[in-house]
N, C-alpha and C positions, 0 to 999 in steps of 0.2 A: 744654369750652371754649365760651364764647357766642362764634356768629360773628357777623361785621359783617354787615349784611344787603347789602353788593356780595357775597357769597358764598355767599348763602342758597341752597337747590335753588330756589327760585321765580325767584331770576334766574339760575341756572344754564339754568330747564326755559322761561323768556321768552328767555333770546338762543337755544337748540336752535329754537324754534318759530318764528323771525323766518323761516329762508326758506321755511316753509309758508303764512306771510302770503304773501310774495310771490308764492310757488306760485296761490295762489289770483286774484292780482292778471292773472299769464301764462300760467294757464292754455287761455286760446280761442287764443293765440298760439303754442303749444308743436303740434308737427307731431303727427302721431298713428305715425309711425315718429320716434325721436329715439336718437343717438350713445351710447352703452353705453361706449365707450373711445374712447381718443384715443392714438394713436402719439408717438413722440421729436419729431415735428414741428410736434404741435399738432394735427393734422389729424383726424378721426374715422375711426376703421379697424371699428367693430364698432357695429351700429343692434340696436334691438328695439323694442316698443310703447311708449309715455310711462308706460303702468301702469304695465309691469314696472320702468322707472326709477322712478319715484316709488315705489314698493311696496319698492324696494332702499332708497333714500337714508331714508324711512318705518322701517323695521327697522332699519339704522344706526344713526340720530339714536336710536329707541328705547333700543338695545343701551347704546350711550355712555352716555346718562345712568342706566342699570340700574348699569353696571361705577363711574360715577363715585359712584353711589350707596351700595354695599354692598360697595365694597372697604374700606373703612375698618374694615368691621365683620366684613372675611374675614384681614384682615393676623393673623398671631398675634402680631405686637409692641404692635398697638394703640397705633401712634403714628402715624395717621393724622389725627386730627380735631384740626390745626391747622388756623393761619391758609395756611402755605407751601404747603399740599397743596391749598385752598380754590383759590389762586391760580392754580394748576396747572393744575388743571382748569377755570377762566373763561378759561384764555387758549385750551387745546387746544376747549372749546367756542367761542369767538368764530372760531378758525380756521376749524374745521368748519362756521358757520352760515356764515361767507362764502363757502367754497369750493363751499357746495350754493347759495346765493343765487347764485355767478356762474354754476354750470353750466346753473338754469335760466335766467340770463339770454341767458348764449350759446347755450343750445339756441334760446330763442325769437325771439335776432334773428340766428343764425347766424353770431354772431363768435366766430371760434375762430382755428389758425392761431398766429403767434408768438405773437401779444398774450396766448392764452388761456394759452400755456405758462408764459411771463415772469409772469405776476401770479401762478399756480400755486408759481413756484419763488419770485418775493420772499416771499409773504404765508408758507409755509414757514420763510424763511429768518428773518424776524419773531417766530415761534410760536417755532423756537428760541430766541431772542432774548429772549424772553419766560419760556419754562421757564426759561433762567439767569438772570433777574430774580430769580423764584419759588424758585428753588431753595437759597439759601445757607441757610437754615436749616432746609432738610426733614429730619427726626428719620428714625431706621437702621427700614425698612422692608423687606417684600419685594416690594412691587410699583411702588414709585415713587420712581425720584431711579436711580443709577450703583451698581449691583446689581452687584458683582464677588464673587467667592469673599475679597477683602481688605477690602473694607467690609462687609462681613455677617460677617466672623470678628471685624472691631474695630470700638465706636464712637469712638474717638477717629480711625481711619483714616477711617471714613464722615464725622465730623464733618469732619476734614482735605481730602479729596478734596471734598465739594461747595463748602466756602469758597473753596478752589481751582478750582475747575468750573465755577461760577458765571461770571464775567468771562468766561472764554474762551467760555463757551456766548453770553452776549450779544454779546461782539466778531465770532466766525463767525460767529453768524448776522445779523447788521447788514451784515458785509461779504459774506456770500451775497445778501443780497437787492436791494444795492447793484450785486454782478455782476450779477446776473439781469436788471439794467434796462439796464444799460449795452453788457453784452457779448455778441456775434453767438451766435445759437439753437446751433448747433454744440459751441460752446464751454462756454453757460453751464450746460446739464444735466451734462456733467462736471466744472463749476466748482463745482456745488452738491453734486455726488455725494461728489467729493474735500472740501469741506468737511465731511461728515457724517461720514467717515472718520477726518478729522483731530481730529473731538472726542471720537469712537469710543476712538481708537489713546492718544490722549492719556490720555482718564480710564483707561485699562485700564493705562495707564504711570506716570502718578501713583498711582494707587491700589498696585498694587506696590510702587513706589519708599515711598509712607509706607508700609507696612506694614513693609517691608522694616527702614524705620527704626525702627520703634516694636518688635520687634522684635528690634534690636539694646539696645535704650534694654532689655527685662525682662530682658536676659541679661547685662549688663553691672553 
């Protein structure tokens, strides 16, 4: 498959790099002890050296784009090098560069606190929203798309369950990121929790439920 070049590795490996741009921009800015983790509150519960974080987020960013690289070419179904799977992975990389672009940004002006949790849980709740964009037409693989013992036994179950999955994956996660902004810190990390669950419980229930039928439909 020729891809569009929104999906090429060179702009998969330019949005990974954008927050090393800005690394570079806040770097004089960034403490020389900086937050490792952050608590249910937002707050910073765990410091180490700025290396050590840059040297983690550095090998991350690496890994990702290794795994988004050469999974296509480790699946044994070899139905990876679509366009849906291209997609997949632009959106879980746009997530990633923003979520390291804001850490350094709140490391180095020291906003953190609800605000850093709330944009943490919408921009999440978005990335779902986005995989079930990407998702209705991703071909029966084993590393990418609602991997059950019932989609990987049928492709007509696998094709069934993401056509179906799809909608519900962007509707949670549009209304997770909508909680995230609106409703009190307490509430909304269980609000997002229980949505991941609910698309979790869901696909594990459709994807039975068709199998179930499909099925019935060879025995019949």
């Amino acid at each position: 498959m020729k891809k569009n070049v929104l999906y090429s590795d060179w702009v998969l490996l330019a949005v990974l790099a954008l927050p090393f741009v800005m690394l570079l921009v806040l770097y004089n800015q960034l403490p020389e002890t900086v937050p490792f983790h952050y608590g249910p509150d937002g707050q910073a519960d765990q410091y180490g050296p700025k290396l050590g974080l840059i040297g983690l987020f550095g090998g991350m960013t690496v890994f990702l784009y290794l795994l988004f690289r050469f999974i296509p070419a480790l699946d044994p179904k070899q139905n990876l090098n679509t366009t849906s799977y291209y997609k997949i992975r632009l959106v879980i990389a746009v997530f990633w560069a923003v979520l390291v672009s804001f850490m350094w940004y709140a490391t180095a002006t020291g906003a953190a606190g609800e605000s850093f949790l709330t944009y943490i849980l919408a921009g999440s709740g978005l990335m779902l929203a986005g995989i079930g964009n990407a998702m209705y037409s991703i071909r029966p693989n084993y590393f990418v798309g609602i991997r059950t013992p019932w989609t990987l036994e049928s492709e007509t179950v696998w094709r069934r369950t993401h056509q179906k999955a799809a909608p519900v994956f962007v509707a949670v996660g549009l209304l997770a990121a909508v909680l995230a902004l609106l409703i009190p810190l307490p509430v909304k990390i269980w609000a997002f929790m229980g949505s991941i669950m609910l698309v979790v419980f869901w696909s594990l229930w459709y994807s039975y439920h068709a199998y179930q039928q499909e099925k019935a439909k060879r025995v019949s």
